[in-house]
PyMOL Python script that loads the backbone (N, CA, C, O; Angstrom):
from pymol import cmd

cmd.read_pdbstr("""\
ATOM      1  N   UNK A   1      76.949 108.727 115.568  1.00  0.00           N
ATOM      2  CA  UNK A   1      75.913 108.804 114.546  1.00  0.00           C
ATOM      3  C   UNK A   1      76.515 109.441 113.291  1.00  0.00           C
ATOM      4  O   UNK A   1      77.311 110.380 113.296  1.00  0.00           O
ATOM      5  N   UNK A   2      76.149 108.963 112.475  1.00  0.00           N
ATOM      6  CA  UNK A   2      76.549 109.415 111.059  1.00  0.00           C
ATOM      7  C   UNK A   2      76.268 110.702 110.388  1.00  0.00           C
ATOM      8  O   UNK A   2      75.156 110.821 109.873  1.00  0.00           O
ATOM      9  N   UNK A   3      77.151 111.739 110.312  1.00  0.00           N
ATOM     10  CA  UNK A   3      76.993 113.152 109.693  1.00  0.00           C
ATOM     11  C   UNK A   3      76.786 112.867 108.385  1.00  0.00           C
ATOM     12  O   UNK A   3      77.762 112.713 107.650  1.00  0.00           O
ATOM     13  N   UNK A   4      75.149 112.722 107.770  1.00  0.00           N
ATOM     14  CA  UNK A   4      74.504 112.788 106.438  1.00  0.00           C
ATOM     15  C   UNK A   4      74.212 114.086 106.004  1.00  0.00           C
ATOM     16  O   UNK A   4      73.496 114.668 106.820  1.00  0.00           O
ATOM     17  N   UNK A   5      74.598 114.981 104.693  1.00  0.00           N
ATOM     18  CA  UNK A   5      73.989 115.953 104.312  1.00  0.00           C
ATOM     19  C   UNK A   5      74.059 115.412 102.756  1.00  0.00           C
ATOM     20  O   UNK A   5      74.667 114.561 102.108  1.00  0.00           O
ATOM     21  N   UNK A   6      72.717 116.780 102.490  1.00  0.00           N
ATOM     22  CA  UNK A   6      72.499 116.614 100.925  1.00  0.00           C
ATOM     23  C   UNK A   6      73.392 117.234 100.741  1.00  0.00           C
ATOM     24  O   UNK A   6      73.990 117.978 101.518  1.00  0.00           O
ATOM     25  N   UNK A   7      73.810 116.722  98.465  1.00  0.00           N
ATOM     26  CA  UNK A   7      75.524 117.651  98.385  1.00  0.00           C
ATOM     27  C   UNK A   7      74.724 119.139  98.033  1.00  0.00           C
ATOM     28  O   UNK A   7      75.324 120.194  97.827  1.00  0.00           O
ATOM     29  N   UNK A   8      73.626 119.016  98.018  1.00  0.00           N
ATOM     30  CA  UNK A   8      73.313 121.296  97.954  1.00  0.00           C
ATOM     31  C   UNK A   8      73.717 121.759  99.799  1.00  0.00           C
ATOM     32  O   UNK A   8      73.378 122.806 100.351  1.00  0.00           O
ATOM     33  N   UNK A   9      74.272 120.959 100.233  1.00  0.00           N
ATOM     34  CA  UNK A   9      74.784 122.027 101.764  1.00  0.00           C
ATOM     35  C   UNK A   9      76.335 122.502 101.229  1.00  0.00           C
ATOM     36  O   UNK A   9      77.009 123.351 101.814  1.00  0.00           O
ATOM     37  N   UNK A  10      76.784 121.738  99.928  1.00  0.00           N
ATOM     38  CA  UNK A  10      77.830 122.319  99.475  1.00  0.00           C
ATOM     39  C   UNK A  10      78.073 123.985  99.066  1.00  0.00           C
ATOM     40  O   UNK A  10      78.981 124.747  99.397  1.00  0.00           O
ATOM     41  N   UNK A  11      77.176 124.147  98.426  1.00  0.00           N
ATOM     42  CA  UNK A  11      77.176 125.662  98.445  1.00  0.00           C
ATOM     43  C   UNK A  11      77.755 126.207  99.549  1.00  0.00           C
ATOM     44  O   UNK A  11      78.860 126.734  99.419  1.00  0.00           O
ATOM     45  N   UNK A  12      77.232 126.180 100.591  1.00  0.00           N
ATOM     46  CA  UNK A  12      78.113 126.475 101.702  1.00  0.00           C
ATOM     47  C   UNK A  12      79.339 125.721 102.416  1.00  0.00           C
ATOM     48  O   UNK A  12      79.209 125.515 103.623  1.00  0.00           O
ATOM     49  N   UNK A  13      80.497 125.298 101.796  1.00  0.00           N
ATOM     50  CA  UNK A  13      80.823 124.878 101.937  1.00  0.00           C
ATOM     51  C   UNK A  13      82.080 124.167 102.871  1.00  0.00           C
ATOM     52  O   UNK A  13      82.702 123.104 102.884  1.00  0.00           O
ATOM     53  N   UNK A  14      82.043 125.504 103.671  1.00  0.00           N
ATOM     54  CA  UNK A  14      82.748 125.722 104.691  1.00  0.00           C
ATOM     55  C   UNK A  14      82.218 125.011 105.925  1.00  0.00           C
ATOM     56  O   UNK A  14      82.694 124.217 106.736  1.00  0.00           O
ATOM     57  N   UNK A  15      81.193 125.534 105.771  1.00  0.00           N
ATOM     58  CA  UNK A  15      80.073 125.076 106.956  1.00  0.00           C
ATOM     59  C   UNK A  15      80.103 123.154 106.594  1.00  0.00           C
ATOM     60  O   UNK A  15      80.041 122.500 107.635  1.00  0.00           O
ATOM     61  N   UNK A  16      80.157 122.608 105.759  1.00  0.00           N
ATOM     62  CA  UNK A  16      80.305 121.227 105.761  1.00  0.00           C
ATOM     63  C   UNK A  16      81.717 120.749 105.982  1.00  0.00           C
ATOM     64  O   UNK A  16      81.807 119.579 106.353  1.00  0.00           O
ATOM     65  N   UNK A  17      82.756 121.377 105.839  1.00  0.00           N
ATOM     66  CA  UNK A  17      84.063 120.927 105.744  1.00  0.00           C
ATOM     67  C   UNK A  17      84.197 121.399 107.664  1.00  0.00           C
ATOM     68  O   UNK A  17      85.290 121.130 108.161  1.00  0.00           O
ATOM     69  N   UNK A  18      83.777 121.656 108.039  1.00  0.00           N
ATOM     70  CA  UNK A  18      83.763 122.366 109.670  1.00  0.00           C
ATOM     71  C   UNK A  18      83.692 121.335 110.568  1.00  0.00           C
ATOM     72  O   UNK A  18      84.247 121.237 111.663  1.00  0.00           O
ATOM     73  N   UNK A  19      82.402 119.999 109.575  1.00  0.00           N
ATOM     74  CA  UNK A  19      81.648 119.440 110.658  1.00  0.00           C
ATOM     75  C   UNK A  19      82.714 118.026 110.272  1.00  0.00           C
ATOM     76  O   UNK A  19      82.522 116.895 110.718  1.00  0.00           O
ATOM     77  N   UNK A  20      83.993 118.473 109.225  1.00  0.00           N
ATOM     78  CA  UNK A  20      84.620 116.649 109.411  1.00  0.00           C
ATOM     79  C   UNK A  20      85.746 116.606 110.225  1.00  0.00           C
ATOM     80  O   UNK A  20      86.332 117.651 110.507  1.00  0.00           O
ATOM     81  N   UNK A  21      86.126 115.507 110.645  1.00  0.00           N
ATOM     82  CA  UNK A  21      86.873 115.892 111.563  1.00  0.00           C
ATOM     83  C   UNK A  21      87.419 114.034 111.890  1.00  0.00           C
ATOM     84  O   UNK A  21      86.618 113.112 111.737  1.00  0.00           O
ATOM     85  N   UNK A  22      88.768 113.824 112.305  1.00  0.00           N
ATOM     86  CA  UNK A  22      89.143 112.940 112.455  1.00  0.00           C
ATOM     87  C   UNK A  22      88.221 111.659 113.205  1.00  0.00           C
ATOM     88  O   UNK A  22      87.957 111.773 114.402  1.00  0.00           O
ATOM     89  N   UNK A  23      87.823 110.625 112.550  1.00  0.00           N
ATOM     90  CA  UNK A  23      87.164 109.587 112.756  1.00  0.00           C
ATOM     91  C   UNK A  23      85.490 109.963 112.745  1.00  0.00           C
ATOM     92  O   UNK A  23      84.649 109.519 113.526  1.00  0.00           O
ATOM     93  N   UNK A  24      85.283 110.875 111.668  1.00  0.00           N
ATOM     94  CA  UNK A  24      83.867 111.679 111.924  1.00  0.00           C
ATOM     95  C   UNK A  24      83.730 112.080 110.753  1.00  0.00           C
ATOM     96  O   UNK A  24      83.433 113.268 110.625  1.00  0.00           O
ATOM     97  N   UNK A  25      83.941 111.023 109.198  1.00  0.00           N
ATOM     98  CA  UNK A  25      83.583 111.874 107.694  1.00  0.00           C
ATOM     99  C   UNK A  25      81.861 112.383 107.638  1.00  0.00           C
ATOM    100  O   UNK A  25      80.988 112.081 108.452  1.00  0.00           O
ATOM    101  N   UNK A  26      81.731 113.202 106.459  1.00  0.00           N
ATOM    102  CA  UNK A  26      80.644 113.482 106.308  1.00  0.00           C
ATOM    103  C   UNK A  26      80.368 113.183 105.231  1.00  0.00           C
ATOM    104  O   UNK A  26      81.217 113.644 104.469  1.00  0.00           O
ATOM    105  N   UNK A  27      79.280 112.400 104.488  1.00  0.00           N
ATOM    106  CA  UNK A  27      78.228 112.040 103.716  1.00  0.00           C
ATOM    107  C   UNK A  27      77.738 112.353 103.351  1.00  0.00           C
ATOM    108  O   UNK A  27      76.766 112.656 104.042  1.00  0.00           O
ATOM    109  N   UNK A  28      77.637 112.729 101.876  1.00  0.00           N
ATOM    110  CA  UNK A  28      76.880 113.577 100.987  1.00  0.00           C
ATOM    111  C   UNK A  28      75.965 112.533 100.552  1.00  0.00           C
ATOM    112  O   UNK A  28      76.222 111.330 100.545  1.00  0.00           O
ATOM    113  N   UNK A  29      74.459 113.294 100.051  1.00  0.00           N
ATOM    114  CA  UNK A  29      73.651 112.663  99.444  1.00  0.00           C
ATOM    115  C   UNK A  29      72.962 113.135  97.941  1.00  0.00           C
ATOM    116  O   UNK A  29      72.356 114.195  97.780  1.00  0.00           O
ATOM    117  N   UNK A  30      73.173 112.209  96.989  1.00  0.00           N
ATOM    118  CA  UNK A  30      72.458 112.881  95.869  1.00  0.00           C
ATOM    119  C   UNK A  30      71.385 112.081  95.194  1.00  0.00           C
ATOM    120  O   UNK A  30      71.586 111.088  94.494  1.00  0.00           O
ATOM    121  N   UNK A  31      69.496 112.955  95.658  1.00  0.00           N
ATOM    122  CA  UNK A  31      68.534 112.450  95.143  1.00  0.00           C
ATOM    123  C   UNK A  31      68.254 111.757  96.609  1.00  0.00           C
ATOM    124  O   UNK A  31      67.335 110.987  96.328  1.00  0.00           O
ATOM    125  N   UNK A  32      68.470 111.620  97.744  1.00  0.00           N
ATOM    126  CA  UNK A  32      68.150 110.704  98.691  1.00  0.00           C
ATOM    127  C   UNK A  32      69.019 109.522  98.707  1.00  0.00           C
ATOM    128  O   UNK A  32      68.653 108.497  99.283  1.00  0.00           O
ATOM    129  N   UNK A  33      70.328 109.621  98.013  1.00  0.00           N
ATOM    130  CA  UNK A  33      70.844 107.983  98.326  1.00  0.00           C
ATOM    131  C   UNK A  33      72.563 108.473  98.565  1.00  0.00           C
ATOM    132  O   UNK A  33      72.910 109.383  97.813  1.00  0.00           O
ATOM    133  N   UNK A  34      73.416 108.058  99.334  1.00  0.00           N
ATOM    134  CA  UNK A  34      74.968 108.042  99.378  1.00  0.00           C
ATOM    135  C   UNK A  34      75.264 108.100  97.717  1.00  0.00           C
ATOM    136  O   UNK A  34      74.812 107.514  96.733  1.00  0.00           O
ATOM    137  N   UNK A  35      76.467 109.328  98.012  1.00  0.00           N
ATOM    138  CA  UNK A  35      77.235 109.203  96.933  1.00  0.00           C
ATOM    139  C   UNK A  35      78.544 109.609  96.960  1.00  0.00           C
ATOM    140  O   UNK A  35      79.345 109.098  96.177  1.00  0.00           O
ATOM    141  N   UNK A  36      78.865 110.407  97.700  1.00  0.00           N
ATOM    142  CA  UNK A  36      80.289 111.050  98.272  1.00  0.00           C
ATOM    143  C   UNK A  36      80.665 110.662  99.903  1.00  0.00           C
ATOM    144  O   UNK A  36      79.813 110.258 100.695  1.00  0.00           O
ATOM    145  N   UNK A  37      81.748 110.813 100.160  1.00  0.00           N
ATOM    146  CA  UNK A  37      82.053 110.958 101.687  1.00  0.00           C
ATOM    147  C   UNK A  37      83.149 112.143 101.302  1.00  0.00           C
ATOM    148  O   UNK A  37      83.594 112.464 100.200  1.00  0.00           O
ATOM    149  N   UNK A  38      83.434 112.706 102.715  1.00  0.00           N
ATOM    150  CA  UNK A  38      84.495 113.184 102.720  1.00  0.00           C
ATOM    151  C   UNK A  38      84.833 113.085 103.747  1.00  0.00           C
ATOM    152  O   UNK A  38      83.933 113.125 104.586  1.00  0.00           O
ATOM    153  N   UNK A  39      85.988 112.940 104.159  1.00  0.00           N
ATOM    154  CA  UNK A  39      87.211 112.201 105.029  1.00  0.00           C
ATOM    155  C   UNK A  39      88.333 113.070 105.444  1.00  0.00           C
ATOM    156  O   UNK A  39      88.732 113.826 104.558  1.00  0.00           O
ATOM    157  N   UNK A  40      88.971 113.144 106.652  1.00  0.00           N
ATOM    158  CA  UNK A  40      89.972 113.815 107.259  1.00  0.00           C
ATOM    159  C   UNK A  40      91.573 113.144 106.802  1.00  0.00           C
ATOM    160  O   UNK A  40      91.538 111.966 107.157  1.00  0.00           O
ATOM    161  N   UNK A  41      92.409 113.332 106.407  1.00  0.00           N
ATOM    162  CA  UNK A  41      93.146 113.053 105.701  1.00  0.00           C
ATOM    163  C   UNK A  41      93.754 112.245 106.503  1.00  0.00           C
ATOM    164  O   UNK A  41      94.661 111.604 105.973  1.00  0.00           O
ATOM    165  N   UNK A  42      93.477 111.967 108.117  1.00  0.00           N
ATOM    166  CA  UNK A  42      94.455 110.948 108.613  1.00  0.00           C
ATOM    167  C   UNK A  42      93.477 109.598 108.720  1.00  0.00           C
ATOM    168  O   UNK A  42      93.545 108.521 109.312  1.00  0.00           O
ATOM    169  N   UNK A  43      92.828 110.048 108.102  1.00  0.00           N
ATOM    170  CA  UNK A  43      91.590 109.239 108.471  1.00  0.00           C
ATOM    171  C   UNK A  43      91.314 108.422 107.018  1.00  0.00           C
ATOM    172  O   UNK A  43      90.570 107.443 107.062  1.00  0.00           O
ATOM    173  N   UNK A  44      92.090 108.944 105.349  1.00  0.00           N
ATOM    174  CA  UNK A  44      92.163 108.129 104.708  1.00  0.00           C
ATOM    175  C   UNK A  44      93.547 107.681 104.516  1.00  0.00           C
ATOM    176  O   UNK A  44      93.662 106.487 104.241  1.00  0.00           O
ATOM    177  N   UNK A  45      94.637 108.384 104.602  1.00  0.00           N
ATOM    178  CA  UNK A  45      96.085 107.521 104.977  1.00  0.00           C
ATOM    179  C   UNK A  45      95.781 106.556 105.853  1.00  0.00           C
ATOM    180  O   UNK A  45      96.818 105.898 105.934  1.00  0.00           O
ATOM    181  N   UNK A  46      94.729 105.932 106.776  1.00  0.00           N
ATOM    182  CA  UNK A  46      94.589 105.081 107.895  1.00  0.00           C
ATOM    183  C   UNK A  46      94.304 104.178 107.301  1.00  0.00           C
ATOM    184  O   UNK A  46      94.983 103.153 107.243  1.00  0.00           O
ATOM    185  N   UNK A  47      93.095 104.393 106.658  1.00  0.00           N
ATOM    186  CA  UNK A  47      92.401 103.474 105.122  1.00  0.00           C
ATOM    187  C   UNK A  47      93.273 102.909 104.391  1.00  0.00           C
ATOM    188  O   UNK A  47      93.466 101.693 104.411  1.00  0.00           O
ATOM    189  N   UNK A  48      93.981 103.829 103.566  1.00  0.00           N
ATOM    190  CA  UNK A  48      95.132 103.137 102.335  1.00  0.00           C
ATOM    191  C   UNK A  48      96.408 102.496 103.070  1.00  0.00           C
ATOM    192  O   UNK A  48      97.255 101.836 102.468  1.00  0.00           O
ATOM    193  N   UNK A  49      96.436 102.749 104.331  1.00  0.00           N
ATOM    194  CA  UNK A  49      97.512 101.680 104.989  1.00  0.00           C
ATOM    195  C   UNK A  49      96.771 100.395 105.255  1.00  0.00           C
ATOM    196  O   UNK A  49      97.108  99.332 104.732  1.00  0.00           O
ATOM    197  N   UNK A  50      95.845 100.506 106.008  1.00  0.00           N
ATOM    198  CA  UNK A  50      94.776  99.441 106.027  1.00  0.00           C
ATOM    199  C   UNK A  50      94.566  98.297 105.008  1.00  0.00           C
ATOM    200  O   UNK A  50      94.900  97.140 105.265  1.00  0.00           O
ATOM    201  N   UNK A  51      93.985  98.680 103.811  1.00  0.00           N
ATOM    202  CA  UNK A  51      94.154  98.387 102.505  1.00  0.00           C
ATOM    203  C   UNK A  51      95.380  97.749 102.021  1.00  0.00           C
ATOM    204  O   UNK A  51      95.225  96.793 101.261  1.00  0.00           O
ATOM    205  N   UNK A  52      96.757  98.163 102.371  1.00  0.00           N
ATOM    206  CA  UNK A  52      97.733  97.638 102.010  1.00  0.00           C
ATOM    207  C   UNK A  52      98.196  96.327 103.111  1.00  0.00           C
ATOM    208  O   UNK A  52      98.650  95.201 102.901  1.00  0.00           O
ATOM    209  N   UNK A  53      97.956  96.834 103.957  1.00  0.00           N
ATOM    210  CA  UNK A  53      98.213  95.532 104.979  1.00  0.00           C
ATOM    211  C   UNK A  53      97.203  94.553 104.995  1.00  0.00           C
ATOM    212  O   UNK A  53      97.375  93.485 105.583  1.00  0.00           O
ATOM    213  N   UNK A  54      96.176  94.825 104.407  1.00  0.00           N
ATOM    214  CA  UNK A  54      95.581  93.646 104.130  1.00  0.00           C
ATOM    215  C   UNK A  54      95.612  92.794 103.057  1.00  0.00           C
ATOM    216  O   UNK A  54      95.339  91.597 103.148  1.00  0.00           O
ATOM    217  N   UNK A  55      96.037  93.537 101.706  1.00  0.00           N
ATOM    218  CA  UNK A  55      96.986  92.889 100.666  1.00  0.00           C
ATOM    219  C   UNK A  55      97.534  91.829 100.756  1.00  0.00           C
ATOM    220  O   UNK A  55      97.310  90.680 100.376  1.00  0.00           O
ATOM    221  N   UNK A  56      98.969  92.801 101.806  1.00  0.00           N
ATOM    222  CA  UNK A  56      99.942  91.754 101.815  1.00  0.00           C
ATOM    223  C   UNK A  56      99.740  90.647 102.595  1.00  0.00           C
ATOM    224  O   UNK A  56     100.524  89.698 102.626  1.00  0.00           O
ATOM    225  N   UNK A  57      98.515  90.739 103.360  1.00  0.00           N
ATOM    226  CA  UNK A  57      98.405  89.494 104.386  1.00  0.00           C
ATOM    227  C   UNK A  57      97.836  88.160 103.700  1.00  0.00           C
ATOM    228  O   UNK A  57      97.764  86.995 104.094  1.00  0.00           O
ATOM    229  N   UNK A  58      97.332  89.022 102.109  1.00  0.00           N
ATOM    230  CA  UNK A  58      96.037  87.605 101.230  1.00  0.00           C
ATOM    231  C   UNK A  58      97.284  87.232 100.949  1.00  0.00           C
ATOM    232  O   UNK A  58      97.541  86.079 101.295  1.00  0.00           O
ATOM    233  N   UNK A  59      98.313  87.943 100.336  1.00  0.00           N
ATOM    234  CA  UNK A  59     100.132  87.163  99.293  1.00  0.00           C
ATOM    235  C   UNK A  59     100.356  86.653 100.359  1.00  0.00           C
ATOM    236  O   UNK A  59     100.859  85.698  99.766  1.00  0.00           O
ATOM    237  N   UNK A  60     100.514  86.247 101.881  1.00  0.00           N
ATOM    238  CA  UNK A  60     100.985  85.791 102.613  1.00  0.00           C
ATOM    239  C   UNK A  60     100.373  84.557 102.672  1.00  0.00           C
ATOM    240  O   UNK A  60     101.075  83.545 102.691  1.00  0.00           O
ATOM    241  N   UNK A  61      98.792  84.465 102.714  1.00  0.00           N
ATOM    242  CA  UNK A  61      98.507  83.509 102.997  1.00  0.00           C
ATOM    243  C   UNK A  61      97.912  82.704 101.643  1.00  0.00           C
ATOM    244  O   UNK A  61      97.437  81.578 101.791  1.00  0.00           O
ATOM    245  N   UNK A  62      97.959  83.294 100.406  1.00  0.00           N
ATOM    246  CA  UNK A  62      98.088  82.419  99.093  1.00  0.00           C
ATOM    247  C   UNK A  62      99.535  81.467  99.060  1.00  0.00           C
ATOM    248  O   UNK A  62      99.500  80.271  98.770  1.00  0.00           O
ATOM    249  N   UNK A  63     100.665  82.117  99.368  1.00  0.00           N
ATOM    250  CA  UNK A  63     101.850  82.029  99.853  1.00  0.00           C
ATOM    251  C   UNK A  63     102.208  80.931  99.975  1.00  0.00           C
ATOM    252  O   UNK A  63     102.788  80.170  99.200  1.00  0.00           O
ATOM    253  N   UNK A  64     101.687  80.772 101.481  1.00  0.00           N
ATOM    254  CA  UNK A  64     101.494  79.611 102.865  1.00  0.00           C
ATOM    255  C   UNK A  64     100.700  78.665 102.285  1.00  0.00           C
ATOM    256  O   UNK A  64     101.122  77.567 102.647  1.00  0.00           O
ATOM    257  N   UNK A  65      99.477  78.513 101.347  1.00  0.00           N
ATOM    258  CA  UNK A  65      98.637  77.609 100.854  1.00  0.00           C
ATOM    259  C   UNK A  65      99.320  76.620  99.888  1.00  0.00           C
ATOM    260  O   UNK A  65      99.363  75.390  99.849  1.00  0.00           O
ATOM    261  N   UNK A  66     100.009  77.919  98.874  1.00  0.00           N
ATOM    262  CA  UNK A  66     100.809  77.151  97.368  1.00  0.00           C
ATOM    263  C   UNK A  66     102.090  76.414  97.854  1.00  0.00           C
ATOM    264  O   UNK A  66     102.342  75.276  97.460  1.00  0.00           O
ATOM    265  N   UNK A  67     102.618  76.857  98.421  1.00  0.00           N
ATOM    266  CA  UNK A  67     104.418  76.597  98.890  1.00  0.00           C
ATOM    267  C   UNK A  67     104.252  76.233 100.384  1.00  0.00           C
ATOM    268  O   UNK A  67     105.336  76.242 100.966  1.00  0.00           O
ATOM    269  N   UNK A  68     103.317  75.952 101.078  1.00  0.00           N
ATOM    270  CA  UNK A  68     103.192  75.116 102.564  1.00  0.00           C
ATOM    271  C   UNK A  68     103.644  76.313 103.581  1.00  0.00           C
ATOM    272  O   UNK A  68     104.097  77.376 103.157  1.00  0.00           O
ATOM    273  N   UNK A  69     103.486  76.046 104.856  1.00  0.00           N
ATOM    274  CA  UNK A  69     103.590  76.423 105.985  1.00  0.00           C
ATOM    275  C   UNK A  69     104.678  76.553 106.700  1.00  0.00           C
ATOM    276  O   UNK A  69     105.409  75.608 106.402  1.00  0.00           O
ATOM    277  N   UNK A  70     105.284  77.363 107.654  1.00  0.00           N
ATOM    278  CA  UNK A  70     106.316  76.866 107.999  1.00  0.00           C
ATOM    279  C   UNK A  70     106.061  76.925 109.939  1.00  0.00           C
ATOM    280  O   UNK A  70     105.549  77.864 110.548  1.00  0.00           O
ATOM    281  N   UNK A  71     106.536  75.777 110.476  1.00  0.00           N
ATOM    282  CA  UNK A  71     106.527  75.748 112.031  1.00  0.00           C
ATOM    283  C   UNK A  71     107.074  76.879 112.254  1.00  0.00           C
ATOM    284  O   UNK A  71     107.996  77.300 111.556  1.00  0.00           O
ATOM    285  N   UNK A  72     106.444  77.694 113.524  1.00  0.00           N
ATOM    286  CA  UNK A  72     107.088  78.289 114.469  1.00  0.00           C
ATOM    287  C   UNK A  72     108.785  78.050 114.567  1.00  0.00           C
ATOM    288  O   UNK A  72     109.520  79.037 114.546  1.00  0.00           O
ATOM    289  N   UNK A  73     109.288  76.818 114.664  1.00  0.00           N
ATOM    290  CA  UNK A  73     110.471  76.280 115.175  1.00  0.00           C
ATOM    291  C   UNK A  73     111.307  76.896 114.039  1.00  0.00           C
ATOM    292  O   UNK A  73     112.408  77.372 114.314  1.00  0.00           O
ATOM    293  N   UNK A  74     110.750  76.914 112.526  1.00  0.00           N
ATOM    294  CA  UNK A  74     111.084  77.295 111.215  1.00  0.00           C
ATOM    295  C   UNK A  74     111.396  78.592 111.572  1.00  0.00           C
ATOM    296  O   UNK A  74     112.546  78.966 111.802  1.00  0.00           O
ATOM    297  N   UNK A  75     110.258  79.399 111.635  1.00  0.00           N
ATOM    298  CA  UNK A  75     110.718  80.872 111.878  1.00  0.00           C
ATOM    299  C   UNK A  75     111.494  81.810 112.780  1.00  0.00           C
ATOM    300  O   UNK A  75     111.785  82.987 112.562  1.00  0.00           O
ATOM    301  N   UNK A  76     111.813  80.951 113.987  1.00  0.00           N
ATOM    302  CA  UNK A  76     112.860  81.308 114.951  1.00  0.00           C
ATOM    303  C   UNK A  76     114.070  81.149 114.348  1.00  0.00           C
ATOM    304  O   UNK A  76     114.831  82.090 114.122  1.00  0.00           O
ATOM    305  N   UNK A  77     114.415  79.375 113.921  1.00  0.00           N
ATOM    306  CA  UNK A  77     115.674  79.387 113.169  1.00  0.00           C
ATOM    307  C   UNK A  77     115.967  80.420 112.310  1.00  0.00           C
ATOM    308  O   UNK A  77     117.070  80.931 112.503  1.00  0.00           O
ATOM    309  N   UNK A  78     115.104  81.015 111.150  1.00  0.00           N
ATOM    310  CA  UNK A  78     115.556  81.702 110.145  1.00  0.00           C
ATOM    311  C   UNK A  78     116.059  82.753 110.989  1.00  0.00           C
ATOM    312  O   UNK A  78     117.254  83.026 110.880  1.00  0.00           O
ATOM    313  N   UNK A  79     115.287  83.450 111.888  1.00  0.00           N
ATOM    314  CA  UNK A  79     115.400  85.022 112.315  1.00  0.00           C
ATOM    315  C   UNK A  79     117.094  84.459 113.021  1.00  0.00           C
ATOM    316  O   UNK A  79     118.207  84.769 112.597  1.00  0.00           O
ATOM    317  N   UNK A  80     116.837  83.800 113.884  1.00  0.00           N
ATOM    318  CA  UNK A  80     118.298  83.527 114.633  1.00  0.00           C
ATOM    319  C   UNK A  80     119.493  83.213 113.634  1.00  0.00           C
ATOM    320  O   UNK A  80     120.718  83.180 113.751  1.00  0.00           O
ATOM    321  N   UNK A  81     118.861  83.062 112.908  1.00  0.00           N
ATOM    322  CA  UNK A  81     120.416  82.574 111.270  1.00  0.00           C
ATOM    323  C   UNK A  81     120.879  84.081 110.921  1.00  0.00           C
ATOM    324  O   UNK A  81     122.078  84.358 110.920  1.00  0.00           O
ATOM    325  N   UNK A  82     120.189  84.758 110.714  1.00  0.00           N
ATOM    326  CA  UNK A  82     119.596  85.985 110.077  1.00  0.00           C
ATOM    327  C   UNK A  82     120.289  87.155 111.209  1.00  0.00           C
ATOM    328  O   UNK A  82     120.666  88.277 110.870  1.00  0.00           O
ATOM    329  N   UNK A  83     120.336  86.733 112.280  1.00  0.00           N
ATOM    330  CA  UNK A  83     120.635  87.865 113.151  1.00  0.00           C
ATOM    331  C   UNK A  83     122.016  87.380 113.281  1.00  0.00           C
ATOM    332  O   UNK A  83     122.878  88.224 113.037  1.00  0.00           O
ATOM    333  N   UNK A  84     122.382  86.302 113.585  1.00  0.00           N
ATOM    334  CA  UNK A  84     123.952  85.849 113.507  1.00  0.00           C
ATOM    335  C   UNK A  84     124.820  86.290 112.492  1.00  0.00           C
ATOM    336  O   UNK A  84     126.029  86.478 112.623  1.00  0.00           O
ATOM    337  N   UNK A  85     123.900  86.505 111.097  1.00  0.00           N
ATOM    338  CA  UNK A  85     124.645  86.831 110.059  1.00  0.00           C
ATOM    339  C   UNK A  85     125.287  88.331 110.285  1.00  0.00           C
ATOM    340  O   UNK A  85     126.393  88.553 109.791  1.00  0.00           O
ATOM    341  N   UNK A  86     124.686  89.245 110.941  1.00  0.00           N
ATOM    342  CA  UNK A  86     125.067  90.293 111.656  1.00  0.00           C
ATOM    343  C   UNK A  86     125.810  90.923 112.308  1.00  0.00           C
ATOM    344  O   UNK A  86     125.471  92.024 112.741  1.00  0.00           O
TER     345      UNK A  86
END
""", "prot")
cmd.dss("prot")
cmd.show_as("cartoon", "prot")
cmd.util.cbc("prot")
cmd.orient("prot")
């Protein structure tokens, strides 16, 4: 369940930073509606890796759309060319 507080529990602010905790941000509210989170720091490095690997997966597959596909059979050869070169 979702840890919602208004941001006046900030004043105390210890007592809100207590209750976050890896895979468990807490949710500030201002006026009755979301406006902040706050997040455990492995918990937004998880995010901005996330974020990036999903990036590179759209350039991958804009990629694959503009410049075609390549067989399986394609990508073994390269790696096996590639490791011979070694």
């Amino acid at each position: 369940m979702p840890n919602i507080k208004p941001i006046s529990d900030l004043r105390n602010y210890t007592e809100v930073l207590h209750d976050v905790a890896v895979g468990s941000p807490v949710f500030l509210t201002k006026n009755g509606r979301g406006k902040y989170a706050i997040l455990d720091m492995q918990d937004y490095e998880k995010t901005q890796a996330t974020l990036r690997l999903m990036n590179e997966l759209a350039k991958g597959k804009r990629s694959g759309e503009a410049e075609g596909w390549l067989s399986a059979g394609e990508v073994k050869a390269h790696f096996r060319a590639r490791a011979d070169e070694e």
